[in-house]
Every structure is written in C-alpha cells, then in structure tokens.
C-alpha positions as CSV (number, residue, x, y, z in Angstrom):
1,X,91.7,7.0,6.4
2,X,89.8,4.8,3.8
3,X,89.6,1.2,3.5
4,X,90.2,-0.6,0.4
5,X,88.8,-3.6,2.2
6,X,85.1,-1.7,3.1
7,X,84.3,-2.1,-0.5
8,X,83.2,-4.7,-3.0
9,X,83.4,-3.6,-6.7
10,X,81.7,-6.0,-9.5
11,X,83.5,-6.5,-12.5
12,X,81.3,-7.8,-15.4
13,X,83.2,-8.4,-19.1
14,X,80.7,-8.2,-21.7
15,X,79.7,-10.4,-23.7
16,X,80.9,-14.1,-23.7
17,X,83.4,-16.6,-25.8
18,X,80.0,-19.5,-25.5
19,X,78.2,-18.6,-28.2
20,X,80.1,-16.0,-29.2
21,X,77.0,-13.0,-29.6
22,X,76.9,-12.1,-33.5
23,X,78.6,-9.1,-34.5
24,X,80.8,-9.0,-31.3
25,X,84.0,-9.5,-33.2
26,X,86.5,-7.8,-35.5
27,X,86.5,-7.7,-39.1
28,X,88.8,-10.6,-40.4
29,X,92.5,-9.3,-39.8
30,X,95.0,-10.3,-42.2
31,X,97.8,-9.7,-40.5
32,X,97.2,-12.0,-37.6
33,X,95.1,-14.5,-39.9
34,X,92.0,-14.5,-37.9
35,X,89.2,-12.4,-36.6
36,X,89.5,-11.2,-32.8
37,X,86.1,-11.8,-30.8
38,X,85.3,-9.0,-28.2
39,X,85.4,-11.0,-25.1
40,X,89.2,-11.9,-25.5
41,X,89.8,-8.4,-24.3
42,X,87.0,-8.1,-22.2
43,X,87.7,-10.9,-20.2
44,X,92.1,-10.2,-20.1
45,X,91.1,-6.7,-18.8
46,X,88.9,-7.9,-16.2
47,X,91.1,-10.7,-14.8
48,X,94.1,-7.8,-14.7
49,X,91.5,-5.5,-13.4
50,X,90.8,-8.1,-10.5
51,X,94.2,-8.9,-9.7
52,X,94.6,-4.7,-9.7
53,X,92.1,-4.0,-7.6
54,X,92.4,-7.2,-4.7
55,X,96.5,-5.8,-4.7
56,X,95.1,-2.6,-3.4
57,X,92.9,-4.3,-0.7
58,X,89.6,-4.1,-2.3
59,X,86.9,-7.2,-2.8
60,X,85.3,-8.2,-6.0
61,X,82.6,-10.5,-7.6
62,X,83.1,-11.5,-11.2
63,X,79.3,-11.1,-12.6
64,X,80.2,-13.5,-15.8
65,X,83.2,-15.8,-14.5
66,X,82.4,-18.5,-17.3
67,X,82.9,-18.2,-21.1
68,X,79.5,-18.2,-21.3
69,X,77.7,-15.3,-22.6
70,X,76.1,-14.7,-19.1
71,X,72.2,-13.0,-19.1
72,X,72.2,-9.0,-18.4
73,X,69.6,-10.0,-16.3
74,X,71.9,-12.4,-14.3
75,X,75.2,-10.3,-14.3
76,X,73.0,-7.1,-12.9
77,X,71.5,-9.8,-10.0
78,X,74.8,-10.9,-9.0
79,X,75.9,-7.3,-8.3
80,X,72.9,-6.1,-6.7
81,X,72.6,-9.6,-4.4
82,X,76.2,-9.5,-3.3
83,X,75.3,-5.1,-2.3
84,X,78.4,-4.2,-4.5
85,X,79.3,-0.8,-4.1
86,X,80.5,0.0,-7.6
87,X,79.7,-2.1,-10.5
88,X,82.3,-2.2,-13.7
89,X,81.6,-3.4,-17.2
90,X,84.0,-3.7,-19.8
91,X,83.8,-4.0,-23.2
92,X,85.0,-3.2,-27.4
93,X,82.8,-0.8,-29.3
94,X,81.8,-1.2,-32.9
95,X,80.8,1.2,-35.9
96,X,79.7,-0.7,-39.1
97,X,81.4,-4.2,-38.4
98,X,84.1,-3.3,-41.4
99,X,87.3,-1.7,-41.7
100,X,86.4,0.4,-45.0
101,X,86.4,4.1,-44.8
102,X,87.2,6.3,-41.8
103,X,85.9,4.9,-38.8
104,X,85.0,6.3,-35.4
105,X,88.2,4.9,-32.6
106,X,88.6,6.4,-29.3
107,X,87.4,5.4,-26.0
108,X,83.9,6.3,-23.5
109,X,81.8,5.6,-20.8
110,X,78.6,4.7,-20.5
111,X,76.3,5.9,-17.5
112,X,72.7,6.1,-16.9
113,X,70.9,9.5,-17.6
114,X,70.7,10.4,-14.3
115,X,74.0,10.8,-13.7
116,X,75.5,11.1,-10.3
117,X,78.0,8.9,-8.7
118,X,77.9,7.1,-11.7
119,X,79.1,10.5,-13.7
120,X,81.7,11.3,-11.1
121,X,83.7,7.9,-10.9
122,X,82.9,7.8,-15.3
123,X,85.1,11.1,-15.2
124,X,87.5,10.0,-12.8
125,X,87.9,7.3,-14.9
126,X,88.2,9.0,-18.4
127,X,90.8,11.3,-16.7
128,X,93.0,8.4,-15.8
129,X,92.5,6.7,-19.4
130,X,93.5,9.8,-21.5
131,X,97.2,9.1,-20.0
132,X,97.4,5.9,-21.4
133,X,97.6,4.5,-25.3
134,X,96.9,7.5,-27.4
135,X,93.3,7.7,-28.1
136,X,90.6,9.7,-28.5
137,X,88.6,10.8,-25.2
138,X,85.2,10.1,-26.3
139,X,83.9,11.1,-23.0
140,X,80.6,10.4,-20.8
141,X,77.9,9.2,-22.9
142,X,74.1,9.1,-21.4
143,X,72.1,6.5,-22.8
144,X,69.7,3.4,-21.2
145,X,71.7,0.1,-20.7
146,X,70.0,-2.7,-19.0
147,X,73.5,-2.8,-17.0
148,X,73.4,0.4,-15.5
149,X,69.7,0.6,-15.2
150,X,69.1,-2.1,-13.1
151,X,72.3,-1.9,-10.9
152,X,71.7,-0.7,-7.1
153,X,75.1,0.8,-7.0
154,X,77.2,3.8,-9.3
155,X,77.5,2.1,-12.6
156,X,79.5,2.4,-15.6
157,X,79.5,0.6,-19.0
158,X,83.3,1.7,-20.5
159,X,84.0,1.2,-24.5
160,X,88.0,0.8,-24.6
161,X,88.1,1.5,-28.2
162,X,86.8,0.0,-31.7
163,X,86.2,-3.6,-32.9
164,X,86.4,-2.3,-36.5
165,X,89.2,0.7,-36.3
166,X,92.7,-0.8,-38.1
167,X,94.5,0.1,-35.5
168,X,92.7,-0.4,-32.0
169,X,91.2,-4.0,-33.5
170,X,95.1,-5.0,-32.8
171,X,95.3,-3.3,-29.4
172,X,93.0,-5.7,-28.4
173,X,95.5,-8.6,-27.9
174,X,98.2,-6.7,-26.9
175,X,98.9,-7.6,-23.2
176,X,100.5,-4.6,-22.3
177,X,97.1,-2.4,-23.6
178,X,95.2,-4.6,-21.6
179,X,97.3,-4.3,-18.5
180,X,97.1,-0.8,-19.2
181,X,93.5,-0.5,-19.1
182,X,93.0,-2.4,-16.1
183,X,95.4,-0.7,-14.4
184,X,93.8,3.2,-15.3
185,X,90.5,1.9,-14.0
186,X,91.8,0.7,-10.8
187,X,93.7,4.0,-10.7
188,X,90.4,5.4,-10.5
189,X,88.4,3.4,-8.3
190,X,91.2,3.9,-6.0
191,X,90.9,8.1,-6.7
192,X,87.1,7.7,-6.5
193,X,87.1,6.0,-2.5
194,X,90.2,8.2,-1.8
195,X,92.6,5.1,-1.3
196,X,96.5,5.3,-2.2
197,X,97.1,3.6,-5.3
198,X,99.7,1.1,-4.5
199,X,102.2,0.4,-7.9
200,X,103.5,-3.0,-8.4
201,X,106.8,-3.6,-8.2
202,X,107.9,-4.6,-11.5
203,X,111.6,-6.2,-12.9
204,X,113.4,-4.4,-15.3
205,X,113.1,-5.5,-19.0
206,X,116.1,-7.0,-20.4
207,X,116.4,-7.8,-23.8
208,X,119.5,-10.5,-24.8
209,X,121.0,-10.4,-28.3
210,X,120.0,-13.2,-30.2
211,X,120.1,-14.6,-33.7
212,X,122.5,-13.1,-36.5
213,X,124.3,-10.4,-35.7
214,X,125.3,-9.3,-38.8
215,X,123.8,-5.6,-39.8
216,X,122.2,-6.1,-43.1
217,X,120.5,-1.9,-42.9
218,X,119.6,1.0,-41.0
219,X,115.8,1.9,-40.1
220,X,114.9,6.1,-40.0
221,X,111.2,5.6,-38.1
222,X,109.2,8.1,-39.9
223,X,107.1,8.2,-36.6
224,X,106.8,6.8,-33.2
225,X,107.2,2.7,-33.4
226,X,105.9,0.0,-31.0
227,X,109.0,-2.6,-30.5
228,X,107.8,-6.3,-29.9
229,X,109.6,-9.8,-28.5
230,X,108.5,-11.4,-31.3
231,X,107.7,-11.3,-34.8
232,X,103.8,-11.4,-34.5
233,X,101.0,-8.5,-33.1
234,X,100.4,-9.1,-28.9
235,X,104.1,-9.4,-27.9
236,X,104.5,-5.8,-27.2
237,X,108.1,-4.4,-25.1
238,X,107.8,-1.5,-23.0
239,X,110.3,0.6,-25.5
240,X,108.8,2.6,-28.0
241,X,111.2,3.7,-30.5
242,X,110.9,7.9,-31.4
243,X,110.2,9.4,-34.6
244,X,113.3,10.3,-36.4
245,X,116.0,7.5,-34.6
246,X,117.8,5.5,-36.3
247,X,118.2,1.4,-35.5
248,X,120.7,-0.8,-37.0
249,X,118.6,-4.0,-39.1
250,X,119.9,-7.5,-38.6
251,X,117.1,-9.8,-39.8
252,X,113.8,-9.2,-42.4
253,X,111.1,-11.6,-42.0
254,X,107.7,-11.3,-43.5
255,X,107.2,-7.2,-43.2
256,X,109.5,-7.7,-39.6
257,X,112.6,-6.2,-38.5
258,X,115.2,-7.1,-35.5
259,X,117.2,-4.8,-34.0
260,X,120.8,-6.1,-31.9
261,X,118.8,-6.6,-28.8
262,X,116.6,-9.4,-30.4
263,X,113.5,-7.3,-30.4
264,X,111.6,-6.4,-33.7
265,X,109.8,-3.4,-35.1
266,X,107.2,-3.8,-37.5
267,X,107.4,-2.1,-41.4
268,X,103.7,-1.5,-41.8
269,X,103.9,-1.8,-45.3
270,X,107.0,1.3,-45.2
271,X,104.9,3.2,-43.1
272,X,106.7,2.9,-39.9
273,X,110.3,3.7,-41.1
274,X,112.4,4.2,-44.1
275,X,114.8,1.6,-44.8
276,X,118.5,1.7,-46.2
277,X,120.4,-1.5,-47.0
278,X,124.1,-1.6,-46.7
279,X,125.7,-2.1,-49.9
280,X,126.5,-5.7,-49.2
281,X,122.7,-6.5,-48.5
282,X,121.8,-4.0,-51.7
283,X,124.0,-6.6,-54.1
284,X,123.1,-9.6,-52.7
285,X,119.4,-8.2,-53.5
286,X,120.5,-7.0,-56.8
287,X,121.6,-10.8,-57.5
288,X,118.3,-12.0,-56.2
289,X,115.1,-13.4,-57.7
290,X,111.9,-10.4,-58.8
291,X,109.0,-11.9,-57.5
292,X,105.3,-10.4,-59.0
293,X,102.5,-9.7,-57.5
294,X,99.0,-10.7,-59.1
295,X,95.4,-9.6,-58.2
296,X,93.0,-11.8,-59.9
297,X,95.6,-13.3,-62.5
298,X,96.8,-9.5,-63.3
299,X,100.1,-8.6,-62.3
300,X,100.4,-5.4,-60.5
301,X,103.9,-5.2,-60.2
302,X,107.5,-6.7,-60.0
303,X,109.5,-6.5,-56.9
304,X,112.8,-7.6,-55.4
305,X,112.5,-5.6,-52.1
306,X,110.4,-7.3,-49.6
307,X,108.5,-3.6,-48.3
308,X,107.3,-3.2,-52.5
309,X,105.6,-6.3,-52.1
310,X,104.0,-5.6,-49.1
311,X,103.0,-2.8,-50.1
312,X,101.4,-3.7,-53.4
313,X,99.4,-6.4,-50.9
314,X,98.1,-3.5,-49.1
315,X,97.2,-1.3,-51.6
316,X,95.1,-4.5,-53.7
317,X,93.5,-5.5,-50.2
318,X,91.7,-1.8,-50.6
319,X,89.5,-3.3,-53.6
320,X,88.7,-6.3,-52.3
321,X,90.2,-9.0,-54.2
322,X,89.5,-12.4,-55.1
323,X,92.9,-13.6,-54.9
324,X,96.4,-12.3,-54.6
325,X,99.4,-14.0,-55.3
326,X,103.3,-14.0,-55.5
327,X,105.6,-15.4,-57.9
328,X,109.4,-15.6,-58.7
329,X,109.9,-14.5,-62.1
C-alpha cells in the first residue's frame, strides 16, 4: 500500500502581494468597490491546498511563503533542493486585462513540452476539476515556463480561471471556490500516488432566521442562483437555489435579497430571478419617491423599483461613463 508520508509535494502560489507584479490583477470591480490582485487567490488556495494535502499524510514546502513576490529562480531552487517529488503552482489567468467584449474563462494546466509525468498528474488533475464550479476545461497546454523547466520533479503550472472574465474575477474571493480548488488538486495528487483520499468531516450548515420576518415578495430564479450569509460577493452557503423555485423575499438591500433562513440571493441587475411584490409592498412602492438616474448630467430614466435602477447602472457602465448618479425626484 502507498504512503502519503513517502512524498513531499511543493506548492508555489504565483506571484506575490509585495510589489504586487503589474498586470496581475482584476479589472476594477464595481460591485465589490475594488480590484482583486491575483495572489489573494493564489495564496488562499495554496494554504487550503496544504492543510489538504498534510490531512492526507503527505509533506510539503511552500516555495513563496512570504507576500513577497518570490524569484522563479528561487521558488524552482527551493523545490529542486528539498528533492520534492511533485511541484504545484497555482495561479489566475488573464486575456486583455479588461472586462469589455467576450472574454476567454475556463480553467488549464500548464506542462513542459515534453510531457510525461508531468502530462499524466495535469490530466488527473483536469479530470478532478471539471467536477467542480462550472467551467470550461481548457485542458493541457504545452508551452516553456521557467517553473516547469527548471523543476527536477513532474511539474504543473494550473490557471484556475480568468482575472478579467465578469464572472470568475468574483470566484476569486469566494472561499468556498477556493476550498474547492484545493481540494480537486489534492484529489488528484492523492489519485496520481494511488493514496485513499480521506474527506473531512464537515458540520452541517444551519442557517437561523434573522431580521424581519415579514414577506414583502416572491423570487422565480430564472436560472441556477448562488445563496450567500451575507449581503456582499465571498460569503458563499453551500445551497444553490434551482432554476425555476420559488423563495419567499423578506428584505431588499442594494440589488440583495433575504430569504426566511437569513441568507440572501443576489438580483444581478434582474438577471438572477424575476421578482413579484405582494400588494402591500406594491402600494407602499406606489406611495414612494421616483428616483432618476443620470449619465453625465443626462437622465436615462425614472425609477421607483430598486432592480430598474440597477439595471439602468449596468447598462450605462457598458459606455464607460464619466459619472452616474441618482436622485429623488
């Protein structure tokens, strides 16, 4: 039978917080007000990747344990010195460094061109990632890195999705995506030395009723939806609520909606779900205040519901504006 313990695997997150390495960060995000620089997921996956992979016996060296961006040249020495027998980089990919147009997304793994052991656990390890998030497979990609160049052991560099993709720039703070990554790629390192992967026992998730409990509408989700603790991206729940339920609305804030449990769905700018006030919420909206919304000193429109002005926001952020504000009228 295999020991866990008769191998060392080096786990190397690219990049570095200390100077943060130019271009190795999202496009500014205006939904979390900020930009998210690569090595905040880089370095969350490889600290879950660790504790992973030491739960399931095996040894590891950390080639870049500061926040420093750490040399290639120094992070390939540390592996080869401590006679690691695998070597692990993990890192964000990037198209054009903005969110305009239809950008690439999807995961891949990089190898050197000759292939090898290198190709077989970079397989393995594609296999196990395809079960995860949804994502495209972008599969085993041959090119010269310094990393796997210079490395004495089977290498791998693995892109976990894309810096400036909408949608996976977000899935970079999510905990539960990061978890998830880490714990496909010890899936495979276990699959690759033929060692059990052991699960960790985890508590059930219990979500307590909080806040008003009075229903002010009813959400139809229009496709699958993501719930979260809190109102704000990187809180993610493990529920996932299916195209075509419906949910009972207690509480709108800012685009975000609770259910009874205490947990909130986000409305995307109405792309998520449709939602239908009650009638009591629909007068007490009927009563209330139209607020505008102005792109460069032009109004667009004139909204009471809070989804139309979100979704006149989105639509104006397309062009680029200067400035974009809302008003009561």
């Amino acid at each position: 039978m295999t020991e866990a313990s008769n191998y060392l695997i080096a786990i190397d997150d690219g990049h570095g917080l200390a100077p943060l390495t130019p271009g190795k960060r999202t496009p500014f995000i205006q939904s979390i007000g900020r930009f998210i620089p690569e090595n905040e997921f880089n370095k969350a996956v490889a600290a879950y990747l660790i504790k992973e992979l030491k739960r399931n016996g095996f040894n590891t060296v950390e080639t870049a344990p500061t926040d420093f961006d750490t040399p290639l040249s120094t992070r390939v020495n540390t592996a080869n010195k401590a006679r690691a027998d695998l070597f692990i980089s993990i890192h964000y990919n990037a198209f054009d460094g903005t969110f305009e147009g239809r950008n690439p997304e999807g995961f891949s793994a990089h190898i050197d061109p000759s292939g090898g052991k290198s190709e077989k656990f970079a397989k393995i390890a594609l296999g196990h990632l395809t079960k995860g998030t949804v994502q495209k497979n972008r599969g085993v990609v041959k090119q010269q890195l310094y990393v796997t160049a210079y490395t004495k052991m089977p290498a791998v560099l693995f892109e976990l999705g894309f810096m400036d993709h909408s949608r996976e720039a977000l899935l970079m703070i999510d905990k539960s995506f990061q978890q998830e990554c880490a714990r496909e790629l010890a899936m495979a390192v276990c699959e690759y030395y033929g060692v059990t992967y052991k699960t960790e026992k985890e508590t059930p998730y219990v979500i307590q009723p909080s806040g008003k409990q009075t229903k002010v509408g009813e959400a139809i989700m229009l496709r699958d939806v993501q719930t979260y603790a809190r109102p704000e991206f990187g809180t993610q729940v493990p529920i996932v609520i299916k195209k075509g339920a419906k949910r009972n609305i207690y509480e709108i804030e800012n685009g975000w909606y609770r259910l009874y449990g205490g947990e909130y769905i986000p409305s995307s700018y109405g792309k998520n779900f449709t939602f239908i006030a009650t009638k009591k919420e629909q007068a007490i909206k009927n009563e209330g205040s139209i607020r505008r919304v102005l792109v460069n000193g032009k109004q667009v429109g004139a909204f009471k519901e809070e989804d139309s002005i979100l979704r006149a926001i989105s639509d104006a952020l397309k062009d680029s504006p200067q400035k974009i504000e809302v008003e009561e009228k």
